[in-house]
Each structure stands twice: as structure tokens, then as C-alpha cells.
N, C-alpha and C positions, 0 to 999 in steps of 0.2 A: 538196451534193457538187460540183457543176455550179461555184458559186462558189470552191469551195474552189481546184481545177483549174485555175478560170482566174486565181489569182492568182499561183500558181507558174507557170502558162506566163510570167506574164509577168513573173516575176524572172529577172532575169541568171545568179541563184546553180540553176537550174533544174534543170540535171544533177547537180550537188551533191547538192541536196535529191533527187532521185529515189533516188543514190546510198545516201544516209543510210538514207534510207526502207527500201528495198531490203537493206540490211544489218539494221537495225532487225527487218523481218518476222522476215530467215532467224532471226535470233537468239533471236525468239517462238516461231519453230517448233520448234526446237531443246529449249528449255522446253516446249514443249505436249507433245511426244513425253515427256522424263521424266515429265510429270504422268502421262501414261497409263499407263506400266510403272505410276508410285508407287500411283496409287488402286486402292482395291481393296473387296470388298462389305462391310467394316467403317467405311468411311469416307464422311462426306455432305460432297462439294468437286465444286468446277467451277472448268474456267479460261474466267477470262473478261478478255477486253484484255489478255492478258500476262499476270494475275495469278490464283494459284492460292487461292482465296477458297473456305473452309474454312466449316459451319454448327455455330452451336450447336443443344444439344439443344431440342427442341421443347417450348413449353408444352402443358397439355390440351385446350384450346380447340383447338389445332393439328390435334393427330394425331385428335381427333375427327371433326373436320369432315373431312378427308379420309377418314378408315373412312368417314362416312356417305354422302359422294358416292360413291368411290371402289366401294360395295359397291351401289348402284342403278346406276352403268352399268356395272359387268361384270356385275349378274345382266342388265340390259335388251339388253348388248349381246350377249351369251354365249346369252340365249333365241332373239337375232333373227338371232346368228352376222354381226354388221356388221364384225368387227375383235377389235383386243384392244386389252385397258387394260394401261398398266403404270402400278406406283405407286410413289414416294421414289425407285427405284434404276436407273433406264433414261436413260442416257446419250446424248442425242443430240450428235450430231455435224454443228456449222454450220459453213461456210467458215473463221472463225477465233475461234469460242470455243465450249467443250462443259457444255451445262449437263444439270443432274439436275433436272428440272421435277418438282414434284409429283405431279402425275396426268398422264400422256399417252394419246390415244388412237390408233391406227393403224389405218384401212379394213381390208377385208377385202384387197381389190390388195394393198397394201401387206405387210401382214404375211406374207400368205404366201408374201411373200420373202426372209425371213429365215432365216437360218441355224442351225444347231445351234451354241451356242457362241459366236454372237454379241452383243459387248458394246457398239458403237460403231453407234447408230442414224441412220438419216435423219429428216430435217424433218417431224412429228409433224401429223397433220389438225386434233388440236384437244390444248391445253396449258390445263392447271390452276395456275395459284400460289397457297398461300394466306400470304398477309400475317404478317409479324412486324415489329418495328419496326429488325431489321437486313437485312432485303430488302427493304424498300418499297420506296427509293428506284431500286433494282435492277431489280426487278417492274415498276415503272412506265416504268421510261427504259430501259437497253440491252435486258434482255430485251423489250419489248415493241417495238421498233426493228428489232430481229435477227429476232424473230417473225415482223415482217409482212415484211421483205425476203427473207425464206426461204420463205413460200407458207403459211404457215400457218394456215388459212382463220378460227379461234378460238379467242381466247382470253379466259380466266378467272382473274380476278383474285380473291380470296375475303378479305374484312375479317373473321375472327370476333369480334372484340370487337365494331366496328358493328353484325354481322351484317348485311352485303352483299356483292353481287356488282358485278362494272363486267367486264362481258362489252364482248370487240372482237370484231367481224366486220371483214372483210379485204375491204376493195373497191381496185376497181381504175378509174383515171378518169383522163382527158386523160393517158396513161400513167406515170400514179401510185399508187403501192400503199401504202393505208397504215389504219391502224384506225378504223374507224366505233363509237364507244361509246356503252352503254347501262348505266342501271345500275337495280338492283333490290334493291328493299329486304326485310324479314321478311315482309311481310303479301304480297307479288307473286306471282306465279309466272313461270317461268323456263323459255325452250324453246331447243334448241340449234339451230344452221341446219347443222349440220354430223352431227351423229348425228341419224338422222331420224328423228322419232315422240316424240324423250324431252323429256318436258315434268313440271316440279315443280314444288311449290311451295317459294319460297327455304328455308321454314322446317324444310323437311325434311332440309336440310343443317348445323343448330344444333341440333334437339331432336328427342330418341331416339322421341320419341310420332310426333310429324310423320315423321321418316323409317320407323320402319318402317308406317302407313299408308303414305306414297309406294311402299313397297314391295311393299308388297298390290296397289297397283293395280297397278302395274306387270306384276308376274308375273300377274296376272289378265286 
């Protein structure tokens, strides 16, 4: 960023360019406002960088593996009352692109500020993606960029074909913020630094046997 900056200060064309720019956003903005009237709960789309980037439907691997996370942290967080989970359809809303994450989950703080009726959320404590091969490279690069510059203490990346995980924790250093990753394979187990207590094993989020034991312990 820092280099970016300093190469326009020091072009001549400097006000220009800020000019452009500055035209350029309002003209995103403008765009981002229709996207929000257009989408609506029939529709799986995010804008993201200006562009309003539409999903296909999901294979079965997909929408599995979220049921099976998706239904061990809301029973784990719904027993311990830490927050709420939303899942496919919760809209958050970053400084300049709004994405529909898989799984999100929100503190207790947090949610109980929300509104009746509201659709347009803030910066999420912990975000789920699970991988297809037309969001990987998305998942990987600006959503994981926009992630950590937003405060997002984790995130979860989910391969069901591999079956793995590549979990980022959010550090902050020599005043730099950016993801610390870990990855975890079928046979590991898996614990969040951000929902506290919830610990599984990977395989409980691919195979119906494995999750519902993780699920026994859990409510147990």
C-alpha cells in the first residue's frame, strides 16, 4: 500500500490520478447501492471490487459439509449462548465489497445488536468458506486480504474433495495484521481460538458417522 502511495506522490500526473480515482469509487458506489435494492433471498451474489459476482448451484459435497459444521456450532454455541451462527444467506458488509460467506459466526456483543429486519451486517468474529473450483481463487486472495484488514479474528477455509481445513488466525505485529495459517487434514482434530471450548475432529465435518458422535460429545 505504502509503495503504491508513494509512487503517485511522485508522479507529476498526481491530482489527476487522485481525480480519476475518486470518480472511479463514487461510480462503485453507485453500483454497490443498485446491487443492494437488486439482491434478494432467492439469490446467492456478492459485490466484490465493482463486480457483482453471482454463484452457481452447489455440489453435494458442498451443502454437506456445511449442514455438518454448520449444525455442531449452533447446537455448541446455542447450549453455551456465545453468539449466533448464520449460514449461506447473512450479508456482511466491508468498507468496499459485501460478501455472503458460508458460515459466519457473531459474539454474544455483537449480535445483540442487531436489529429486527436487518439485512447488511458488520465484520463477522469467525467466517467459514467452503471451496469450489470457481471460488478458490477468491477464498484464497481478496476474501482472505479483506478478512484480515477488517478484524476478523478466523478463518476457515474447507477443501471437501481433499477433505481439509487451512484455518487463519489474525495476528497482529510490528503493526501488521495479517493471517497466521494452519492446515488440518481428515485424521486431526481441529479447535477454534475464537469460539472457545469447540474442538473436533476434521472428520466430523465429511462423514455423517463422525459428525454425529462429535455431536454427542458436544451436547454432552
Amino acid at each position: 500500500m505504502e509503495n503504491i502511495l508513494e509512487k503517485i506522490m511522485k508522479s507529476p500526473d498526481a491530482p489527476n490520478i487522485a481525480d480519476r480515482l475518486q470518480s472511479a469509487l463514487k461510480d462503485e458506489a453507485r453500483r454497490r447501492r443498485d446491487f443492494r435494492n437488486w439482491v434478494d433471498e432467492g439469490v446467492k451474489a456478492e459485490f466484490i471490487n465493482g463486480e457483482v459476482v453471482l454463484h452457481s448451484p452447489v455440489k453435494k459435497e458442498h451443502w454437506q459439509t456445511s449442514d455438518f459444521l454448520s449444525t455442531l456450532l449452533s447446537v455448541y454455541i446455542k447450549i453455551r449462548r456465545l453468539g449466533s451462527i448464520g449460514v449461506e444467506k447473512v450479508m456482511i458488509s466491508l468498507t468496499r465489497n459485501d460478501y455472503e460467506p458460508d458460515i459466519v459466526f457473531f459474539s454474544r456483543e455483537k449480535s445483540e445488536l442487531f436489529e429486527k429486519g436487518q439485512m447488511l451486517f458488520p465484520a463477522p468474529d469467525f467466517v467459514v468458506e467452503i471451496l469450489s473450483k470457481k471460488t478458490a481463487a477468491k477464498d484464497r486472495g481478496i476474501k482472505k486480504q479483506d478478512y484480515a484488514a477488517h478484524g476478523i479474528a478466523e478463518y476457515w477455509i474447507i477443501d471437501p474433495e481433499r477433505q481439509r481445513i487451512e484455518q487463519y488466525l489474525l495476528l497482529n505485529e510490528a503493526d501488521q495484521t495479517y493471517f497466521q495459517p494452519y492446515t488440518y487434514t481428515i485424521d486431526e482434530t481441529i479447535e477454534s481460538r475464537v469460539i472457545t471450548g469447540f474442538k473436533i475432529p476434521v472428520r466430523a465435518i465429511f462423514e455423517a458417522e463422525a459428525n454425529a458422535a462429535a455431536l454427542s460429545n458436544l451436547v454432552g
